[in-house]
KELUM-483636 format. One record per residue (C-alpha): residue number from 1; residue in three letters; x, y, z. Coordinates in pm, whole numbers, plus 50000, padded with zeros to 5 digits. Each point is the difference from the previous one (the first is absolute). Example, Ala and Ser with C-alpha at 12.3 -4.5 7.8 and 13.67 -1.06 7.14 Angstrom:
(node 1,ALA,(51230,49550,50780))
(node 2,SER,(50137,50344,49934))
***
This chain:
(node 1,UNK,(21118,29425,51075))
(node 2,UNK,(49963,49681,50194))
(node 3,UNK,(50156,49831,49750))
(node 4,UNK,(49679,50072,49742))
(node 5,UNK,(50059,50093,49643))
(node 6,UNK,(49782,50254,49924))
(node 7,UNK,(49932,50264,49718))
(node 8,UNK,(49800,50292,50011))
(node 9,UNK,(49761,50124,49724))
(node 10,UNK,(49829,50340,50046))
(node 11,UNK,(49607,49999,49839))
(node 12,UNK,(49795,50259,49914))
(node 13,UNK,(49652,50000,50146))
(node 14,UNK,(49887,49984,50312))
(node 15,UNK,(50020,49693,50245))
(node 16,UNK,(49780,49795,49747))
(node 17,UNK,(50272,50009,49650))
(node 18,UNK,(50169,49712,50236))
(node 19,UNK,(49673,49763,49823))
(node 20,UNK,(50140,50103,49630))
(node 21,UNK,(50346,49834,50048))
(node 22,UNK,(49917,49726,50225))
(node 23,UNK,(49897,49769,49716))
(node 24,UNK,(50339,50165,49749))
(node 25,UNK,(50151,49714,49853))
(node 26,UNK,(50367,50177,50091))
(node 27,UNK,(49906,50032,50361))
(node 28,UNK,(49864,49610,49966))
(node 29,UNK,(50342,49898,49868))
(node 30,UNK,(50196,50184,50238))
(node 31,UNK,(49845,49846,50294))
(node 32,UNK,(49998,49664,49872))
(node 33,UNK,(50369,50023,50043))
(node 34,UNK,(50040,50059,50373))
(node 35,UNK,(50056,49742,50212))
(node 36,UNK,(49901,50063,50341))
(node 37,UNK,(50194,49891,50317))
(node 38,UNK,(49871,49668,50131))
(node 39,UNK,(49988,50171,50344))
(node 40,UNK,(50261,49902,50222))
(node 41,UNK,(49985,50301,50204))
(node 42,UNK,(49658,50195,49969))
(node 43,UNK,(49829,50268,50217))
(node 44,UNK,(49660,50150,49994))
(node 45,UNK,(49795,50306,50200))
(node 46,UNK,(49647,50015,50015))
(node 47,UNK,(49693,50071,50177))
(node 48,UNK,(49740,49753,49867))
(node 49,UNK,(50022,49681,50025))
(node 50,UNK,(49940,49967,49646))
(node 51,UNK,(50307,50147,49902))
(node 52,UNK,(50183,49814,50285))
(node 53,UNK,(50189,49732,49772))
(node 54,UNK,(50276,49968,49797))
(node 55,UNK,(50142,49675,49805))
(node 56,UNK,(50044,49741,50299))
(node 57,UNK,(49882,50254,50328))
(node 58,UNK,(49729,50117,50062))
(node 59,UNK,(49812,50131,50336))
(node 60,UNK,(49628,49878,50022))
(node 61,UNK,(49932,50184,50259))
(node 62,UNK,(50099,50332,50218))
(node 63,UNK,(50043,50024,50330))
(node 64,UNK,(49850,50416,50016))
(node 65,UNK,(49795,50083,49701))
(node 66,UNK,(50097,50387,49918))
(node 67,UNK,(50326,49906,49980))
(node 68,UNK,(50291,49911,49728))
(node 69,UNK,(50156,49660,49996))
(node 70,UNK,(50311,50012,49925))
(node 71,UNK,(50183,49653,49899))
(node 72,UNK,(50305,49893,49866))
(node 73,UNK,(50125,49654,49960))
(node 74,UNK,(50312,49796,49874))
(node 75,UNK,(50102,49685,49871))
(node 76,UNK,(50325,49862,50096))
(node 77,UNK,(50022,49591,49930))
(node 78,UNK,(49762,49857,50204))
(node 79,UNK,(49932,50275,50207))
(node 80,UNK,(49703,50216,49968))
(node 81,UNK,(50051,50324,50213))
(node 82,UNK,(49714,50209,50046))
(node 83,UNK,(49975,50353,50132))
(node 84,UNK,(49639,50198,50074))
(node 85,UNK,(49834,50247,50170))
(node 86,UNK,(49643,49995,50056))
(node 87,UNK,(49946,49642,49908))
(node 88,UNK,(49744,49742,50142))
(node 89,UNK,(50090,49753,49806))
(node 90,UNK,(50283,49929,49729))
(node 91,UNK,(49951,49752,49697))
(node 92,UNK,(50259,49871,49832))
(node 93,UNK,(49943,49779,49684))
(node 94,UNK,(50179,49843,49705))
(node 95,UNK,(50186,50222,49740))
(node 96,UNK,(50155,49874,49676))
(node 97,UNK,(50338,50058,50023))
(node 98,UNK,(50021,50019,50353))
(node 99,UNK,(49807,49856,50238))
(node 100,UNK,(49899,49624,49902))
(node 101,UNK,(49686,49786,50090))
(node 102,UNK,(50102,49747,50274))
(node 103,UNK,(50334,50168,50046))
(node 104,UNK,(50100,50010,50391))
(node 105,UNK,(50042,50344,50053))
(node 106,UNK,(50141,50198,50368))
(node 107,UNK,(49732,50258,50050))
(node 108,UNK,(50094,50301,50240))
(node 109,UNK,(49811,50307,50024))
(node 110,UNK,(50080,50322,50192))
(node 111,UNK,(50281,49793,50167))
(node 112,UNK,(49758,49739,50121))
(node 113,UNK,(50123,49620,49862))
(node 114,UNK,(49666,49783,49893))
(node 115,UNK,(50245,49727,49915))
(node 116,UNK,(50046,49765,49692))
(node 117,UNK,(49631,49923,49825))
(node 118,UNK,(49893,49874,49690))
(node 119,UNK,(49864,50245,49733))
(node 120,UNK,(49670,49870,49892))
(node 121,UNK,(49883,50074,49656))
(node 122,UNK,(49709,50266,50121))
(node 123,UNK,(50281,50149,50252))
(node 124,UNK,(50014,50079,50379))
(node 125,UNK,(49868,50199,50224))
(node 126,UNK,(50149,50122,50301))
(node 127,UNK,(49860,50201,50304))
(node 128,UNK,(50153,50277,50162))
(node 129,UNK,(49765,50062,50225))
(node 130,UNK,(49672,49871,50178))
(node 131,UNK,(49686,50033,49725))
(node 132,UNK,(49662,50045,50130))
(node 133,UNK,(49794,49755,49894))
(node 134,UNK,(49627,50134,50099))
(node 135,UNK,(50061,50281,49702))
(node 136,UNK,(49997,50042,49629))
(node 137,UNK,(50362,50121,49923))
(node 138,UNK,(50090,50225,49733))
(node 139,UNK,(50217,49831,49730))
(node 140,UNK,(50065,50020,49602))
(node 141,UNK,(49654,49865,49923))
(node 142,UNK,(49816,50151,50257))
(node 143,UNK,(50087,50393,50036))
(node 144,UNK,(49922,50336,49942))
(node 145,UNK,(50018,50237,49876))
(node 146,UNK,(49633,50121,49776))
(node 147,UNK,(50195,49873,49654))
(node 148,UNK,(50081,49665,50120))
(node 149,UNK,(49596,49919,49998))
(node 150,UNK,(50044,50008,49607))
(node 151,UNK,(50292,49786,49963))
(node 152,UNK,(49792,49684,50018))
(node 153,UNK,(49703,49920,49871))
(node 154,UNK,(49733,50208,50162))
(node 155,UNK,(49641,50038,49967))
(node 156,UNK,(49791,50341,50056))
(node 157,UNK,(49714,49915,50260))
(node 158,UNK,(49675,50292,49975))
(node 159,UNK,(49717,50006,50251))
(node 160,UNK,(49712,50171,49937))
(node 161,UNK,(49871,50257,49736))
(node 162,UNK,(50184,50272,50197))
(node 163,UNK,(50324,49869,49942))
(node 164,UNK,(49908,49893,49619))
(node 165,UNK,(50246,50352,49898))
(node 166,UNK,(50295,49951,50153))
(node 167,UNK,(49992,49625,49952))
(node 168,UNK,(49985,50118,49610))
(node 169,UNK,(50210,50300,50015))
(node 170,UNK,(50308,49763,50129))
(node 171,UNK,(49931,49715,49751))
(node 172,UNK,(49996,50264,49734))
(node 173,UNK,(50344,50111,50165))
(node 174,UNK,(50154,49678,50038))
(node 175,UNK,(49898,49957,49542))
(node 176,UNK,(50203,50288,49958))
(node 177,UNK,(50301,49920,50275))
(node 178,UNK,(50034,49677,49875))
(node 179,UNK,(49863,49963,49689))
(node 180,UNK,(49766,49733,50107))
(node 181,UNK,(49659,49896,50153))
(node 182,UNK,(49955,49987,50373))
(node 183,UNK,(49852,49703,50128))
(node 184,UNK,(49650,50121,50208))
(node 185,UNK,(49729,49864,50220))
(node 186,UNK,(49716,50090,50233))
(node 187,UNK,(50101,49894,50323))
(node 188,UNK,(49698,49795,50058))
(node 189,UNK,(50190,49778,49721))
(node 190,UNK,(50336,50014,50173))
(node 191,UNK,(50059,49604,50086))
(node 192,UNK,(50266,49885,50279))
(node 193,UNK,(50203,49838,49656))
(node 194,UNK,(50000,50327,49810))
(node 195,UNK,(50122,50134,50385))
(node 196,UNK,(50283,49781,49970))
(node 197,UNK,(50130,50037,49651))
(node 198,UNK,(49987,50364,50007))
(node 199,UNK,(50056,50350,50171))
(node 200,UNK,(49664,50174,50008))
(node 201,UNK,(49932,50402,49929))
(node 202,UNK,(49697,50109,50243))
(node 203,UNK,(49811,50272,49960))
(node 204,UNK,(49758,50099,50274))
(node 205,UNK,(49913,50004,50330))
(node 206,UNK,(49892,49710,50206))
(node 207,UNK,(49660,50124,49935))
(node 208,UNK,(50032,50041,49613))
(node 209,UNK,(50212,49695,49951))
(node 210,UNK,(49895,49653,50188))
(node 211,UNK,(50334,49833,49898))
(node 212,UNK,(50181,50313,50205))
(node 213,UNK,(49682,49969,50303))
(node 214,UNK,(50151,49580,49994))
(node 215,UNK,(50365,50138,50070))
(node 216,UNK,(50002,50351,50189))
(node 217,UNK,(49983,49857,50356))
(node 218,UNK,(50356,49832,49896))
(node 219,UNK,(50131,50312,49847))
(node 220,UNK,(50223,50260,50207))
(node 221,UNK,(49789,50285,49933))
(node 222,UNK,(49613,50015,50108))
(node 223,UNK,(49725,50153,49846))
(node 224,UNK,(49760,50167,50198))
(node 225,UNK,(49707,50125,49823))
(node 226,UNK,(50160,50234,49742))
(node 227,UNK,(50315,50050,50131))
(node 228,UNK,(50306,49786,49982))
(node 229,UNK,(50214,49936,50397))
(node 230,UNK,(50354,49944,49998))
(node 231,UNK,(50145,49785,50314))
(node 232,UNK,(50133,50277,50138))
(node 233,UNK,(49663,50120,50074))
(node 234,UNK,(49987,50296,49744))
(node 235,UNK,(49684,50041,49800))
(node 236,UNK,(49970,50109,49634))
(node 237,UNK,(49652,50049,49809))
(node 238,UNK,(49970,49861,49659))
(node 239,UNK,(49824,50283,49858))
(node 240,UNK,(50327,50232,50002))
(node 241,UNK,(50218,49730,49999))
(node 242,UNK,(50119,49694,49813))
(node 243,UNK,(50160,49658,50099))
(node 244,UNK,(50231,49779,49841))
(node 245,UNK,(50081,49697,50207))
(node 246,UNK,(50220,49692,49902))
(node 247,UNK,(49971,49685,50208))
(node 248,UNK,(50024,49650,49995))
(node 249,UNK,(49624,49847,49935))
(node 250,UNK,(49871,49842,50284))
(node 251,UNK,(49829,49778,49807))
(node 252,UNK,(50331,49895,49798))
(node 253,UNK,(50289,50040,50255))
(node 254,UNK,(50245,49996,49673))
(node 255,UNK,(49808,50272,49798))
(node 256,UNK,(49954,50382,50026))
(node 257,UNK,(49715,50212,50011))
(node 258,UNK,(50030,50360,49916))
(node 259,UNK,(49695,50170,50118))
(node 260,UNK,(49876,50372,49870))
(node 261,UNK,(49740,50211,50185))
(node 262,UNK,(49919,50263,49966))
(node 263,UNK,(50140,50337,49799))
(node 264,UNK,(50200,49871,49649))
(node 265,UNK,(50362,49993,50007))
(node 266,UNK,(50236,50140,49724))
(node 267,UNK,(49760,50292,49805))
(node 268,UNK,(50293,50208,49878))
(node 269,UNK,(50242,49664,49989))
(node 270,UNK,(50092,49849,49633))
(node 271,UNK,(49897,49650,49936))
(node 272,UNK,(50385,49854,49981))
(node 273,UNK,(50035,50171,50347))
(node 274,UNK,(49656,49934,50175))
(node 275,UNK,(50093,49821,50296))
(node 276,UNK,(50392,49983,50034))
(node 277,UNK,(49994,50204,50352))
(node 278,UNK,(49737,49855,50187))
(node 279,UNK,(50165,49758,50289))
(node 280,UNK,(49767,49722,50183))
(node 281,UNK,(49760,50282,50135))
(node 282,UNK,(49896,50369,49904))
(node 283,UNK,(49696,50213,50129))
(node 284,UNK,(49980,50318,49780))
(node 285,UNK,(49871,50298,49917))
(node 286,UNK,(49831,50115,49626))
(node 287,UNK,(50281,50270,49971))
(node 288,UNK,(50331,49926,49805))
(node 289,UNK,(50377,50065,50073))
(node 290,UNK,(50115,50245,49763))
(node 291,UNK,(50347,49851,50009))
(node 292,UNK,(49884,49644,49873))
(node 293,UNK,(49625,50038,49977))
(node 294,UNK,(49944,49687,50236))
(node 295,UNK,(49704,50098,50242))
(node 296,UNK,(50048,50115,50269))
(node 297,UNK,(50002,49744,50310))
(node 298,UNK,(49877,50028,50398))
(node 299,UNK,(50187,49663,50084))
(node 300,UNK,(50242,49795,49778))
(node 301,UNK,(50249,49703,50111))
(node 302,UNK,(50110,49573,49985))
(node 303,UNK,(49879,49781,50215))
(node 304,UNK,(50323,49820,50188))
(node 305,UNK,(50139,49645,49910))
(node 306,UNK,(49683,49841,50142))
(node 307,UNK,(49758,50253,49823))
(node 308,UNK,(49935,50171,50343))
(node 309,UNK,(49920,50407,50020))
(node 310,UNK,(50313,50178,50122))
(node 311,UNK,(49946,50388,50053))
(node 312,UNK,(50397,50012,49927))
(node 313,UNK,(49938,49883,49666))
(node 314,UNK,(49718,50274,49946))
(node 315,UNK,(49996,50338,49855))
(node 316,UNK,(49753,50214,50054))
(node 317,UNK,(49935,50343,49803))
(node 318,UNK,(49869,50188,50190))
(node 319,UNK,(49594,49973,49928))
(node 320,UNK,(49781,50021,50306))
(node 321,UNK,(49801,49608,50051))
(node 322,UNK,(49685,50081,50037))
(node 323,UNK,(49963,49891,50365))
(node 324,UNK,(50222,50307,50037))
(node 325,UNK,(49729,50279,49997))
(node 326,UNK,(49712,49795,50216))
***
């Protein structure tokens, strides 16, 4: 298929007997023996940025977060022929085998000729369109969704006594997830350098938490009192509800925050699964889906390229806000 050997093994066990054969000295040997295409002619789908790259293409950014990029570029001499949908930019870079620092290289892309250039060891960058500049724009290092927090370094933030139990309950989560200590602080001991290194976890409410009071008034959702206000004006109390928000800090432009108010996520969930379906924002309810035992949500969707609330990238399920009924 494609032109990829393959061979298929059947394993008994669930979906986790894959982690008694990956280390099998046969299945070692066998792959040390493929040799893999030095990528001529590649082509990739995808719908995080992330995932948006493959050998010597990749696309940095998306023109409509939502939806799938779909690239596929060819090498042919010295011509580099590029063809995308839902691209911002394009980066091309160096490949071994194919593409060669300081080569001079004809670039065209979706029929467009960009002319001869030099490829530059760290690659180039092309626009496809105008880029706002006055936004934070979502990228590889800087996107949702919820699991992406925990790909970097990333340090749990607790406010006061009332948030001591959940701060605990999802450090003692993470030590059996990962197998490792979480990294924890109060937030009067957050400092703008540990901002910068790392993503932070916050648990609160900008009354409970003065690291979230520093940052709310930047944040797309507001807090009023004990209920959380999405921009679209609807109104959800914390008491019945939870919230789950990534973001980029404002504090550190290049860093998330994931903030958690509110009701706990994930009761019925296992640890290995905990967070895998929450996107950049859920508000939800205490009760569970029967058919994957995630809770139940009011509101759920991305922010857009430039981490903006669209309503056409929200779901909602259904639970009356609480503005609703008043």
């Amino acid at each position: 298929m494609y032109g990829i050997p393959y061979k298929i093994k059947w394993l008994e066990g669930g979906h986790m007997a894959v982690f008694s054969e990956v280390g099998s000295p046969d299945l070692v040997g066998e792959l040390s023996k493929l040799v893999r295409s030095p990528g001529t002619e590649i082509a990739f789908q995808a719908y995080l940025p992330y995932y948006a790259s493959r050998a010597w293409l990749s696309v940095p950014m998306f023109e409509s977060f939502g939806k799938m990029v779909d690239a596929y570029g060819i090498v042919e001499g010295s011509e580099v022929i590029v063809k995308v949908e839902n691209a911002l930019t394009v980066r091309i870079r160096p490949w071994k085998g194919v593409l060669f620092e300081k080569a001079k290289i004809k670039v065209i892309i979706n029929g467009d000729d960009y002319g001869e250039v030099e490829l530059p060891a760290e690659g180039l960058e092309f626009k496809l369109g105008a880029i706002r500049a006055d936004r934070p724009i979502k990228s590889a290092s800087l996107c949702g969704p919820a699991w992406k927090v925990y790909c970097d370094p990333f340090i749990i933030v607790r406010g006061d006594t009332t948030t001591e139990g959940k701060s605990q309950r999802f450090r003692e989560w993470w030590e059996k997830f990962a197998k490792g200590a979480a990294r924890n602080a109060k937030a009067a001991d957050v400092t703008a350098e540990m901002a910068e290194n790392n993503n932070l976890v916050i648990f609160g409410t900008p009354s409970s938490n003065e690291y979230l009071a520093k940052i709310a008034g930047r944040l797309p959702f507001k807090y009023e009192g004990d209920n959380i206000v999405l921009p679209n004006g609807k109104k959800y109390d914390l008491t019945n509800h939870g919230l789950i928000l990534v973001y980029p800090n404002p504090e550190a432009p290049n860093r998330l925050v994931m903030v958690i108010s509110g009701l706990e996520w994930g009761g019925k969930l296992p640890d290995n699964h905990l967070l895998d379906l929450v996107p950049d924002y859920v508000v939800f309810t205490a009760t569970s889906n029967p058919d994957d035992m995630t809770n139940n949500f009011a509101a759920a969707g991305f922010f857009d390229t430039y981490w903006q609330f669209d309503e056409k990238l929200m779901e909602t399920g259904g639970m009356p806000p609480a503005n609703q009924n008043k």
